[in-house]
Structures are given as structure tokens and as C-alpha cells.
C-alpha positions as CSV (number, residue, x, y, z in Angstrom):
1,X,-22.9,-5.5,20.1
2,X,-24.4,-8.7,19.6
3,X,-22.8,-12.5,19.4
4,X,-23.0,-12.1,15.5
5,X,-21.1,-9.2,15.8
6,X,-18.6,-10.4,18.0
7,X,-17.9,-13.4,15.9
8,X,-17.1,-11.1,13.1
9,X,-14.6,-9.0,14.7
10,X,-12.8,-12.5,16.1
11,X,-13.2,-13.6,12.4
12,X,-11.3,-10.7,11.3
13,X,-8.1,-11.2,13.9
14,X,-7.5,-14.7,11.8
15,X,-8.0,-13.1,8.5
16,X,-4.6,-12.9,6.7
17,X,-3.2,-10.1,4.4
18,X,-0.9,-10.5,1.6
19,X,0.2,-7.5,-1.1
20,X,-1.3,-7.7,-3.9
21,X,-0.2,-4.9,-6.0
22,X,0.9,-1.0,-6.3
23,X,-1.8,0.5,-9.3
24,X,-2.7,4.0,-10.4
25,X,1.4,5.2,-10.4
26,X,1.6,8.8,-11.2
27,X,5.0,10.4,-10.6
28,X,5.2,14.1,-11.3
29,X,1.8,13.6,-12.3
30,X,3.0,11.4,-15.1
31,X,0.9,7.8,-15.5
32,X,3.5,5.6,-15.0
33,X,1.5,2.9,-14.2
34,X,1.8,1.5,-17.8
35,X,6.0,1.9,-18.0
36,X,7.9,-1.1,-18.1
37,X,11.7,0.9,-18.4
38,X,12.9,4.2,-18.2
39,X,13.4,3.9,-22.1
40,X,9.7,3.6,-22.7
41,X,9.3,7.5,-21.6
42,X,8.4,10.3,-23.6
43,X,10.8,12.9,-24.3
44,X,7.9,14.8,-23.1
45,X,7.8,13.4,-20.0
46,X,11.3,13.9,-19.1
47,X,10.6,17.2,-20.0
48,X,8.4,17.5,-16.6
49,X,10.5,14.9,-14.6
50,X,13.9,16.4,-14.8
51,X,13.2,19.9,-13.3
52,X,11.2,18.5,-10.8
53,X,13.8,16.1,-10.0
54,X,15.9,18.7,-9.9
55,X,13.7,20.9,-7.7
56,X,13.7,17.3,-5.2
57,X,9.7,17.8,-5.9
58,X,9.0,14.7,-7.6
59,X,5.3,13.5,-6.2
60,X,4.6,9.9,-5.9
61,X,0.6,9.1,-6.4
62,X,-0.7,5.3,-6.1
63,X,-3.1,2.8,-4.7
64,X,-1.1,0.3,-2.6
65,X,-3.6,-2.8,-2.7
66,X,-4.0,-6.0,-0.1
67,X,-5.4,-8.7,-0.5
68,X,-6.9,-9.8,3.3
69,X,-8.6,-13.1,3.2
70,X,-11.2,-14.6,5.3
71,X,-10.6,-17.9,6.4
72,X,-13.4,-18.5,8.7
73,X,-16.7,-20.8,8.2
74,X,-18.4,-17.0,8.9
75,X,-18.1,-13.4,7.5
76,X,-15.7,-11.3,9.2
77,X,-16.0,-7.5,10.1
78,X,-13.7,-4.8,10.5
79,X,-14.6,-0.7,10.9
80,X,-11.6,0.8,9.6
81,X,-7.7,1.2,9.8
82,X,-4.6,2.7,11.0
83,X,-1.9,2.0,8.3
84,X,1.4,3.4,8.0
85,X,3.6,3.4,4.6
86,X,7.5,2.6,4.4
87,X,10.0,2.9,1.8
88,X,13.3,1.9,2.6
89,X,12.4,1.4,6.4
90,X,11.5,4.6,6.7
91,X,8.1,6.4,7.5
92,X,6.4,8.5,4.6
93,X,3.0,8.4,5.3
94,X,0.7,7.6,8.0
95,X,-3.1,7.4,8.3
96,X,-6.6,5.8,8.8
97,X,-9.4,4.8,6.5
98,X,-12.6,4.7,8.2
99,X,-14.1,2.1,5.6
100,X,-16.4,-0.4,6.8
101,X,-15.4,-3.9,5.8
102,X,-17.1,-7.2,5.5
103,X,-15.6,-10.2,4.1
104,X,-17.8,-13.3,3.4
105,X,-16.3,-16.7,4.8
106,X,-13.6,-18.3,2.6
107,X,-12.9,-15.1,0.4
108,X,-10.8,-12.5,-0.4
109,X,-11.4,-8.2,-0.7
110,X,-8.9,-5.9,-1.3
111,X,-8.2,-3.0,0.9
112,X,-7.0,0.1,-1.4
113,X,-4.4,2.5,0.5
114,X,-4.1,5.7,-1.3
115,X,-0.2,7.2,-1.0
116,X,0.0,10.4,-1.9
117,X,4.1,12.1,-1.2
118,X,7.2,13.6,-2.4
119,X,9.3,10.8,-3.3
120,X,12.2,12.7,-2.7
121,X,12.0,13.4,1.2
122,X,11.1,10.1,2.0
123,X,14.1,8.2,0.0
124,X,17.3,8.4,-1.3
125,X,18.0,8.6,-5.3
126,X,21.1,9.7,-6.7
127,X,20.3,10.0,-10.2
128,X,17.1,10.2,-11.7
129,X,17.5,7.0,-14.0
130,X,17.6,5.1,-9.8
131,X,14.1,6.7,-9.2
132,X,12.5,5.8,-12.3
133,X,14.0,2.2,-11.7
134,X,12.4,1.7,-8.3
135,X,9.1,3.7,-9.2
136,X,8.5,1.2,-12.8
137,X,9.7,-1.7,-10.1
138,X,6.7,-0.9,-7.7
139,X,4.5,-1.4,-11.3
140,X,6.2,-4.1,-13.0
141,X,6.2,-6.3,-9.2
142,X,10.3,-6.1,-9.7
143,X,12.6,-6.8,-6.5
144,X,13.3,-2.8,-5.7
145,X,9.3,-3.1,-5.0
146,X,10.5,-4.9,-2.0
147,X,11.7,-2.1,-0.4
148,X,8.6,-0.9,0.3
149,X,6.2,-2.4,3.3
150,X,2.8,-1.3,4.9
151,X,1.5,-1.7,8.1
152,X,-2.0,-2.0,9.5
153,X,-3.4,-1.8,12.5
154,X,-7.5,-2.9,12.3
155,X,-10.1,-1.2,14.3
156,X,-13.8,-2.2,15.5
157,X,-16.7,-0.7,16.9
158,X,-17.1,-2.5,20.6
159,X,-20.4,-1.0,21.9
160,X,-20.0,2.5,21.0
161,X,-16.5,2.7,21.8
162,X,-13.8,2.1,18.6
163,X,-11.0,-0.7,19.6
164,X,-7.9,-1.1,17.5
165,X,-6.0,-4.3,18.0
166,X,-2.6,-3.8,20.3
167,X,-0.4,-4.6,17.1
168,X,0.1,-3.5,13.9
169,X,0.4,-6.2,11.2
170,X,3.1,-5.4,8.7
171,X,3.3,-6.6,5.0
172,X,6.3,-6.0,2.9
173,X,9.6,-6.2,2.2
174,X,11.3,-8.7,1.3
175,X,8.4,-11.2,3.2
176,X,6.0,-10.7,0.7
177,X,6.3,-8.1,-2.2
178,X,6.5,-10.6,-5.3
179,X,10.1,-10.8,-7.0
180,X,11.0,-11.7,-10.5
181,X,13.3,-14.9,-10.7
């Protein structure tokens, strides 16, 4: 590895990362992505949400975004990631995305997570009108979107050996997830 590579991977332990937004929202393979209140549903839609609801089989597909920005006077490198996905302080999915990234000095990429589970085993909804509240929140940036947090956990390529930093850096919650005043 050379210095330039070195410098790259120090660059990337300063970067910072900030949500940025939840996109592509499919729930029972429904685009909610667009849905601003329960009311704005098709009767066509409930139609497929309210067996599956039912059924507790209600899958929740999205892109959880984050912004990670570059402060450093020099690009910054990174071979991949460990991330892990909570709702309501709990686990629901875990997993790595070996995507090389390179951020140039003084900007900002986003790193696209994909989440693909069954809403129902990884929270608790009593009534289906509580689901479709917290799922439209996660779109709309509304405060039940705070109940959701991701952590990462960066990896490089040191020689020929992969090295993942000791810590995993955790974005979320009520720390960051934007809230509507």
C-alpha cells in the first residue's frame, strides 16, 4: 500500500456521516415512497395490505441513504462496509457492501444501504393505521423516522489483508434523523 493510499484510508476515519434520507419505500410491495397519509391509499392497496397485515407478512423494501463527507485537503478511500439496521433498538438486518468508495476532498457521496424485511418481526404495531404511520414517517422525514438508526463499521484493504475499524459508527435516532417542528 503506498503513502497515497495510506492517507486515504486516514482521510476516511475523519470523514463524518449524517442521514440523509429513506427512498424507494415499498411495503407489501406497494410504492409508498410517494404517500404522505394513510388517507392517500388506494382502496386497492389496502386490499393487499390488510391480509398481509393480518398474515404479520408485511415486507418493508428501501434504500436507507448517508450522506459521509470528506473533510480533508485529500480524497479519502474506503473498500467497503459492515452496517447493521435498527428499528426501535432492535436488530433487523445486518450486512456488508463491498463497494469501493472514494470521496474527493471537501465533498460529500452518499452510501445507499438496501433493507429488505418483514416489518412485522422486527417491530411492534398494533393496528395497521400505526404501521402505515411510522412507514409514511420514514418518507415524509416525520419524528417516528427517529426510531430508526444504522450503524457502520468501515473496512480497508491494508496490503492484502481487509481491516475494519474497532468501532462501529452509529447514525440515528433521535441524534440525527430530521424531525418536523
Amino acid at each position: 500500500m503506498g503513502c497515497s493510499s495510506v492517507q486515504g484510508v486516514k482521510n476516511f476515519s475523519e470523514c463524518q456521516f449524517n442521514y440523509k434520507d429513506v427512498t424507494n419505500i415499498q411495503l407489501a410491495s406497494i410504492d409508498v415512497s410517494h404517500i404522505r397519509s394513510p388517507k392517500e391509499l388506494s382502496y386497492m392497496d389496502l386490499l393487499q395490505l390488510i391480509p398481509a397485515f393480518k398474515d404479520k407478512s408485511l415486507g418493508l423494501n428501501m434504500n436507507v441513504n448517508i450522506n459521509v463527507t470528506n473533510p480533508n485537503p485529500d480524497e479519502a478511500k474506503l473498500e467497503g462496509v459492515d452496517y447493521i439496521i435498527w428499528i426501535d433498538d432492535r436488530e433487523v438486518l445486518n450486512g456488508n457492501m463491498d463497494k469501493k468508495i472514494s470521496i474527493a476532498s471537501k465533498q460529500t457521496e452518499v452510501l445507499s444501504i438496501p433493507v429488505s424485511v418483514n416489518l412485522l418481526n422486527v417491530a411492534s404495531f398494533t393496528t395497521l393505521d400505526a404501521l402505515l404511520e411510522f412507514v409514511i414517517g420514514l418518507a415524509t422525514d416525520n419524528i417516528d423516522a427517529s426510531r430508526m438508526k444504522v450503524s457502520l463499521k468501515p473496512y480497508f484493504i491494508v496490503g492484502k489483508k481487509k481491516m475494519k475499524t474497532p468501532f462501529y459508527v452509529t447514525i440515528g435516532g433521535d441524534k440525527i434523523m430530521p424531525k418536523k417542528k
